[in-house]
N, C-alpha and C positions, 0 to 999 in steps of 0.2 A: 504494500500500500504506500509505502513510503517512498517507495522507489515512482510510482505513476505520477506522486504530486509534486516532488520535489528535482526531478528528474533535471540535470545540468546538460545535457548531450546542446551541443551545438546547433544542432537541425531541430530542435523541440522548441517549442515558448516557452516562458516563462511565467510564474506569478509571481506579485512580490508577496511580501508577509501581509502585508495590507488586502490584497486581492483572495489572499489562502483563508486569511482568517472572515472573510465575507461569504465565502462559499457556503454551501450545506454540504458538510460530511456526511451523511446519512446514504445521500446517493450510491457514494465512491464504497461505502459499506458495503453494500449489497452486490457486490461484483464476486462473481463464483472464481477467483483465484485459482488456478491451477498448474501445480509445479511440473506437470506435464507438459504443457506449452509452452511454460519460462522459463522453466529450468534456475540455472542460478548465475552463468556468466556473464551477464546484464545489470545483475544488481548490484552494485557498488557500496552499498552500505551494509554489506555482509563480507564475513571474513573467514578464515582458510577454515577456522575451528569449524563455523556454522556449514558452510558446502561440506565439510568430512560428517558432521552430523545428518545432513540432508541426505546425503549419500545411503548410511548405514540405514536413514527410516525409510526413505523413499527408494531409494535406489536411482539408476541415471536417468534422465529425463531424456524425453523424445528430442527436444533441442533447446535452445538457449534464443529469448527473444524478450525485448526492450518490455515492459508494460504499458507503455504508453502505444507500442505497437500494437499489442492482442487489444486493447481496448481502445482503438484510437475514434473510435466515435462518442464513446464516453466520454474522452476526456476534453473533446472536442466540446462536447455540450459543457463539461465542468467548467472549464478555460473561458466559457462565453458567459458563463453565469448563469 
């Protein structure tokens, strides 16, 4: 979740703190996450400990992709408010 709203990549918008804290969370809650699709090379605010963790519960995911990608019409509606 944290990686879809805070997301720094170059080619994504941005919000500021301002724009983040005006939003409704509630929306961005209800997105059915699945480490299947995103696997963990994407998320940058997770570390070597937590992918070997991820590893042993889930095992290897199908592939590795941005969250702003799998959900990019969500986030498109978040982003406009």
């Amino acid at each position: 979740m944290a990686e879809l709203l805070h997301d720094k990549s170059d080619d994504s918008s941005h919000l500021s703190l301002a724009q983040l804290r005006e939003r409704d969370f509630r929306q961005a809650e209800t997105l059915q996450i699945e480490y299947e699709k995103i696997g963990y090379a994407q998320l940058r605010l997770i570390r070597k400990s937590d992918i070997k963790q991820m590893l042993i519960v889930w095992g290897r995911p199908e592939g590795h992709r941005l969250p702003r990608k799998v959900f990019e019409d969500r986030w498109l509606e978040f982003a406009e408010g």
